[in-house]
C-alpha positions in Angstrom: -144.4 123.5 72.7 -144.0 124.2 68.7 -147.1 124.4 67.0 -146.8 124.4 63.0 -150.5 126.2 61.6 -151.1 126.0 57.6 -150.8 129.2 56.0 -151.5 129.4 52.3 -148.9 127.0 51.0 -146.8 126.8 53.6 -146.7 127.4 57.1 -146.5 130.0 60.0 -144.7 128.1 63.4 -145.6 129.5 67.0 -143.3 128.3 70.5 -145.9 128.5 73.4 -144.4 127.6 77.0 -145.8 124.1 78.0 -147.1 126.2 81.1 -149.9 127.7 79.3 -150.6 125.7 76.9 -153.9 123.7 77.3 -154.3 121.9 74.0 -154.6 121.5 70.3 -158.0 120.6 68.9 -157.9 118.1 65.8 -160.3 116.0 64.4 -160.9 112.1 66.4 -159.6 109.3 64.5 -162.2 107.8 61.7 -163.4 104.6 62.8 -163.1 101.2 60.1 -165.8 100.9 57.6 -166.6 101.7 54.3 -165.5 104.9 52.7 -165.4 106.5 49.4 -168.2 104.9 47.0 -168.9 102.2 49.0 -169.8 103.7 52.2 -172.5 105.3 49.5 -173.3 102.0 48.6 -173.9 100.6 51.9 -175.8 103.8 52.6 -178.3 103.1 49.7 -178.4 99.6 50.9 -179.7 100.5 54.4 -181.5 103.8 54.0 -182.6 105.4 57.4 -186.4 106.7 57.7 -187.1 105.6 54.2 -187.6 102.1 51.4 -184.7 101.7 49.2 -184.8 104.2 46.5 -185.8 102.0 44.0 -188.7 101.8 45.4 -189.3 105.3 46.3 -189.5 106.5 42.8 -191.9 104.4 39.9 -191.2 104.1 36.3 -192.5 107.0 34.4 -191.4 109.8 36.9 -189.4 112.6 36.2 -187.0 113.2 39.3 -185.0 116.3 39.9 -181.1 115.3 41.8 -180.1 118.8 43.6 -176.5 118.4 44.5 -173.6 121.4 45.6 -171.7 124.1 43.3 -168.1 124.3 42.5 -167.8 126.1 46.2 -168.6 123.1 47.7 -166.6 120.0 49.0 -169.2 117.4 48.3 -167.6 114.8 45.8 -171.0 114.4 43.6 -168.9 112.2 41.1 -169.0 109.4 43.9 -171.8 109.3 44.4 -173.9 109.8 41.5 -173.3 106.8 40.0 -174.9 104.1 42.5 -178.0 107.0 43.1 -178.4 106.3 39.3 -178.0 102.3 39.2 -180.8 102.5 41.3 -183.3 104.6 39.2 -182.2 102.8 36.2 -183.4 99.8 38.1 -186.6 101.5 39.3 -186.7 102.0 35.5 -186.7 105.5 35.7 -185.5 107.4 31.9 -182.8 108.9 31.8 -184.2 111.3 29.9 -186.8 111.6 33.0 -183.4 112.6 34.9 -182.1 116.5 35.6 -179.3 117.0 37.7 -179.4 120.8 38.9 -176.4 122.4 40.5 -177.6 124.2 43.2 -176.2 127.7 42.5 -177.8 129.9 46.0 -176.4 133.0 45.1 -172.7 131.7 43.5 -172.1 132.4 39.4 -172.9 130.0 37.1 -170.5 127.1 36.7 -168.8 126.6 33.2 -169.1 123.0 31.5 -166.1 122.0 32.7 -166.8 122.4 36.3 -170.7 120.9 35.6 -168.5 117.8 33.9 -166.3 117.8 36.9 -168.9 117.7 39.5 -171.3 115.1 37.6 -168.4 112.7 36.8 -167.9 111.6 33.1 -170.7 109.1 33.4 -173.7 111.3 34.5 -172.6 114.1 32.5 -172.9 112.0 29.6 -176.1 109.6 30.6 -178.3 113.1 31.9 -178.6 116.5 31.6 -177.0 118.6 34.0 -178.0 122.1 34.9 -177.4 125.4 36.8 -180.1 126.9 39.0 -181.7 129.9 37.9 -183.1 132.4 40.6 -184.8 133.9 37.5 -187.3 131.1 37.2 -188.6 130.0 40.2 -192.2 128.3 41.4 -193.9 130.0 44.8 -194.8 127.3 46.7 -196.0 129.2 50.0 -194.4 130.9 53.0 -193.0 129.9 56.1 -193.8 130.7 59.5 -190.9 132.9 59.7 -191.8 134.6 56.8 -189.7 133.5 53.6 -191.0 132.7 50.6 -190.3 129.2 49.0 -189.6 130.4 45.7 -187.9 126.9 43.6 -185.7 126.7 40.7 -188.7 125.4 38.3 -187.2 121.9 36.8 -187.2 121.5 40.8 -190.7 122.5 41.8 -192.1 120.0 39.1 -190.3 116.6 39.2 -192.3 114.2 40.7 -188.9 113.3 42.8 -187.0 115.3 44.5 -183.5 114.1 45.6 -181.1 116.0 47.4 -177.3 115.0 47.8 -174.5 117.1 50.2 -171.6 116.9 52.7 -172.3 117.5 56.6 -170.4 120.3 58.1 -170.6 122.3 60.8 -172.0 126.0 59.1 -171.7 129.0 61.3 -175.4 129.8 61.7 -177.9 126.9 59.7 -176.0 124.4 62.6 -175.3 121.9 59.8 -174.7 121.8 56.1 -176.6 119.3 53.9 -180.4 118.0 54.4 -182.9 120.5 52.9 -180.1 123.0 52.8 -179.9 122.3 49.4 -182.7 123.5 48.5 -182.8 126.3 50.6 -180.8 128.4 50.1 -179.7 126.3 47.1 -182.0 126.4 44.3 -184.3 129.4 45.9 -184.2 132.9 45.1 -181.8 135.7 46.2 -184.9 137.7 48.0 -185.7 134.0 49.8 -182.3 133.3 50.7 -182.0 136.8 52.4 -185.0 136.2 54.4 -183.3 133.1 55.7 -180.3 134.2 56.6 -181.6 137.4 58.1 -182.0 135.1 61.0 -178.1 134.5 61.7 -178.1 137.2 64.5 -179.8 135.1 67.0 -178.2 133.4 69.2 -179.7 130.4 68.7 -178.6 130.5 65.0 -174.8 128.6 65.2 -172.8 125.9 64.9 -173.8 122.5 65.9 -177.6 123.3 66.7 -180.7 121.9 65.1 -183.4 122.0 67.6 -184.2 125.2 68.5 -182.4 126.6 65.4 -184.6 129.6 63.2 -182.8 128.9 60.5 -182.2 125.0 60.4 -185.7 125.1 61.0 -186.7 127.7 58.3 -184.8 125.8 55.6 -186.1 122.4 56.3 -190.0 124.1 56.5 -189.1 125.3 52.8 -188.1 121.9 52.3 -191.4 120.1 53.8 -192.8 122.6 51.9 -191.5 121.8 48.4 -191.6 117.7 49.5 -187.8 116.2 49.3 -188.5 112.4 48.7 -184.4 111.5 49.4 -181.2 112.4 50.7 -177.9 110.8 50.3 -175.4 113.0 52.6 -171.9 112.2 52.9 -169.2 113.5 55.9 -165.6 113.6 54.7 -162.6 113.2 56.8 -160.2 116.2 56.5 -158.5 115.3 53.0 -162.3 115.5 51.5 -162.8 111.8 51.0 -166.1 110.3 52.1 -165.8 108.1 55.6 -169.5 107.8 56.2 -172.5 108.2 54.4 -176.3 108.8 55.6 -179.0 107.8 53.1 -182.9 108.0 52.7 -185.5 110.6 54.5 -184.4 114.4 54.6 -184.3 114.9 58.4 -184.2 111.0 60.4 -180.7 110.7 57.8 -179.2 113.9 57.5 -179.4 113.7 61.6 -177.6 110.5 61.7 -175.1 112.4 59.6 -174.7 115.4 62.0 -174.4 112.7 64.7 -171.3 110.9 63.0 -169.9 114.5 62.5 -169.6 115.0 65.9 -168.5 112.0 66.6 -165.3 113.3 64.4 -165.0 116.6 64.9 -167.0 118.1 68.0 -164.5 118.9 70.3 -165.0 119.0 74.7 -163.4 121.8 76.0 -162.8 121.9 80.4 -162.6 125.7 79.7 -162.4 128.7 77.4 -158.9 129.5 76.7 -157.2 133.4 77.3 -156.0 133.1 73.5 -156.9 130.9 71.0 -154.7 130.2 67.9 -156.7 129.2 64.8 -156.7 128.5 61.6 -157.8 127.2 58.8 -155.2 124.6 57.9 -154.2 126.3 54.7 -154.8 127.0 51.5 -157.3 126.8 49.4 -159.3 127.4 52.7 -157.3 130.8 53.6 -157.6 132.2 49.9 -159.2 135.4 51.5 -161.0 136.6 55.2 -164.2 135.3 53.5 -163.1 132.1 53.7 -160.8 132.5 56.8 -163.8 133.4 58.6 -165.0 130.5 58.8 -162.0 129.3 60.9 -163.3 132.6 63.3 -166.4 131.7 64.2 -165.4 128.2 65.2 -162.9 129.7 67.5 -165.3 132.0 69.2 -166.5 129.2 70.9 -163.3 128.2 72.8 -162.5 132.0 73.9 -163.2 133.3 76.9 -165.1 136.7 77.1 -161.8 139.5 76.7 -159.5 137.1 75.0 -157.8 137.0 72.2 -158.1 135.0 68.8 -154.9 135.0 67.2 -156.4 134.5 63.3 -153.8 132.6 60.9 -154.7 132.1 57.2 -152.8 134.0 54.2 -155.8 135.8 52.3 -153.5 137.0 49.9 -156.3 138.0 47.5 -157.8 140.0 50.3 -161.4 140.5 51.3 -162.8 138.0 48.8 -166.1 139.6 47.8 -167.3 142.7 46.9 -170.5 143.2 49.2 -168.3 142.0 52.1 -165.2 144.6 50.9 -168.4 147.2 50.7 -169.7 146.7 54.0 -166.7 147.1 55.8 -165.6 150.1 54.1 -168.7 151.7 55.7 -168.6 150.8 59.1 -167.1 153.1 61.0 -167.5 150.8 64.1 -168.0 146.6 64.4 -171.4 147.2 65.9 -172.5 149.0 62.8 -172.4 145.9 60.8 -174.7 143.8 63.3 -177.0 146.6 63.4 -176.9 146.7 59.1 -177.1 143.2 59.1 -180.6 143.3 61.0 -182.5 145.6 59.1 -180.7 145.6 55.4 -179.5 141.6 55.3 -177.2 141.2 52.3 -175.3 138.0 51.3 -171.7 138.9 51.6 -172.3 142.0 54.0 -173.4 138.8 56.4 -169.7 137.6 57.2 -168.6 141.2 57.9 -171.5 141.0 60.6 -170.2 137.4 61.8 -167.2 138.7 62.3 -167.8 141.9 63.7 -170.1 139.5 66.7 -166.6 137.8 67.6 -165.3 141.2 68.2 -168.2 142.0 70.9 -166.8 139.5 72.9 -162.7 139.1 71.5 -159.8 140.8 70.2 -158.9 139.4 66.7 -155.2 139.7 65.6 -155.1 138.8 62.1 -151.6 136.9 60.2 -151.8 137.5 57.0 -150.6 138.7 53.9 -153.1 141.3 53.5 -151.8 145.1 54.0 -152.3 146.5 57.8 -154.4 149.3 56.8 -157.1 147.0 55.1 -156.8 144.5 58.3 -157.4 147.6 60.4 -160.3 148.6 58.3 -161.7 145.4 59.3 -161.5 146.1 63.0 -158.6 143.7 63.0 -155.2 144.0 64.3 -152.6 143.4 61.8 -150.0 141.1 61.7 -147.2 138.9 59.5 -145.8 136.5 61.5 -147.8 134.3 64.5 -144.9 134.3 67.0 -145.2 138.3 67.2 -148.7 138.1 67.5 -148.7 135.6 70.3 -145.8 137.5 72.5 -148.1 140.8 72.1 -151.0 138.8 73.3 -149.6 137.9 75.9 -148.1 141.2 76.9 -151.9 142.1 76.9 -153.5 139.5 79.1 -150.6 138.2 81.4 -147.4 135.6 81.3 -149.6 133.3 82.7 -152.2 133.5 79.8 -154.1 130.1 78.3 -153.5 128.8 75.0 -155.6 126.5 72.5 -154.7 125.6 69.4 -157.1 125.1 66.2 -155.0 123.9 63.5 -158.0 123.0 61.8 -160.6 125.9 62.9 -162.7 125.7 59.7 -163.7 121.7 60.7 -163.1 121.1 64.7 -165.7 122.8 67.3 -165.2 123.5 70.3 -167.9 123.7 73.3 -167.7 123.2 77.1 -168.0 120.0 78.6 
């Protein structure tokens, strides 16, 4: 069986005998309907939990639109424009209008990006914003502790309404929902709080109930008061195929349900060695990003098995605080222990991945030099084939395969 994996702009090819080969994991076919702006449309139309938003907001109101960064997939440019024919119709101002990029702990975007993410017409009709961590409203505390400390323009609109894609994220379960507000337009000392949390076990992909920190961020959210969502899932070439609209957690949970529906994955058993990646580049830029790919494949391995990693990262590590942390360790267990009593953003993906190796071997493809793949615990290799035939060697001839073409997207859990 030949199995082609993407790998920064082109692509690394692996031959596993049809023997042990138990499958390749890709995303379900996207059933007919709407997509693009009009699956927004139709969302807006029929909003879940919630009146139409015209008649959620009142003339005279000043309403704050959160919406994703520059590091973000969500295609704000389609959708802003029928959230606005709405207001407008609700005869909200536009000068009553702010739409705030909801930094977390990113850099600031430049105006191009800003114009890029609005789309020319709300870039031009309202003004449009970066969150500042610097001035922020404390609202109150959670039960786990974290402060709800909001970008200002936020904490005083009258309306609040919050836009995002759903994706699976390693330890909040699901992106979107109240996510943007936590950790998007909240402080660096609130957003470490949060994700403090990502050591339980209950903290991972695909989980909501039971979840500290879906459940954190959407207390910060009660908290604050979110009046809307509009939440979008896109199919793997980032265009919108569904689209949730109206209260924060009855919509953004019919959202998660249609993401699974796509790209939750039934697995008989966990596979000796999985083969993942992350389908390519932009995605495999760096292990920060690659990672991603990693902890969606933990769940398809069995206990002693082996993740073969595939993505390029020929720019390396990716951030500094992760590149720090790792140059510490002097063992993986050291960076779960670090992360539990000295949570930093960035050190927290050396931690994620250093929990995969409790339970896996990681060989890593990639362009990145051996000795700075060995300094990540990792074991070093250039070319896929190579590191499947050494896996093998390791765990038997008769070794299970999976494949994960698409790691970063597509996961896995036993049926």
């Amino acid at each position: 069986m030949k199995l082609e994996f993407g790998f920064g702009c082109g692509v690394q090819t692996v031959e596993v005998p049809e023997a042990n080969y138990t499958g390749c994991l890709q995303a379900n076919p996207v059933p007919a309907g709407p997509v693009g702006e009009e699956a927004v449309r139709r969302a807006l139309d029929a909003p879940i939990g919630a009146p139409c938003l015209e008649e959620a907001v009142h003339a005279g109101e000043t309403v704050a639109i959160v919406t994703s960064d520059i590091t973000r997939p969500c295609p704000s440019w389609q959708i802003l424009p029928s959230v606005l024919d709405r207001l407008y119709a609700a005869e909200i101002r536009q000068e009553d209008i702010t739409l705030v990029f909801a930094l977390g702990s990113h850099r600031k975007l430049t105006e191009e990006e800003k114009k890029h993410l609005a789309g020319d017409r709300a870039y031009s009709e309202i003004r449009c914003i970066d969150s500042d961590p610097g001035d922020c409203v404390h609202l109150g505390t959670t039960d786990a502790g974290t402060p709800v400390d909001i970008f200002r323009p936020v904490a005083e609109a009258d309306r609040v309404i919050c836009l995002g894609n759903i994706e699976y994220h390693y330890f909040a379960g699901y992106s979107g929902g109240a996510k943007a507000i936590m950790p998007g337009v909240s402080t660096r000392e609130a957003i470490q709080s949060n994700h403090s949390m990502m050591v339980r076990d209950e903290a991972c992909a695909g989980r909501l109930e039971g979840n500290p920190i879906r459940e954190d961020i959407e207390q910060a959210g009660q908290i604050l008061g979110i009046d809307y969502i509009v939440n979008v899932v896109l199919d793997e070439h980032k265009k919108i195929v569904y689209a949730a609209a109206g209260d924060v957690i009855k919509a953004h949970r019919a959202g998660c349900a249609f993401l699974d529906t796509l790209y939750s994955k039934t697995i008989e058993r966990k596979a000796d060695i999985v083969i993942v990646s992350q389908g390519g580049a932009p995605k495999d830029l760096n292990l920060y990003q690659t990672q991603k790919a990693l902890d969606n494949a933990k769940h398809a391995v069995r206990d002693g098995g082996i993740v073969i990693l595939i993505g390029s990262c020929r720019e390396g590590l990716g951030e500094k605080t992760f590149e720090a942390w790792i140059h510490d360790a002097k063992a993986p267990h050291d960076l779960i222990d670090r992360v539990r009593t000295d949570f930093k953003l960035g050190g927290h993906k050396a931690a994620a991945i250093a929990m995969v190796l409790e339970h896996a071997q990681v060989y890593l493809v990639s362009e990145m030099p051996d000795e700075l793949v060995r300094a990540c615990f990792l074991r070093p290799y250039h070319d896929a084939q190579t590191a499947l035939n050494d896996a093998f060697a390791v765990l038997g001839s008769d070794a299970s395969v999976l494949a994960m073409p698409y790691g970063g997207s597509t996961l896995p859990h036993l049926g």
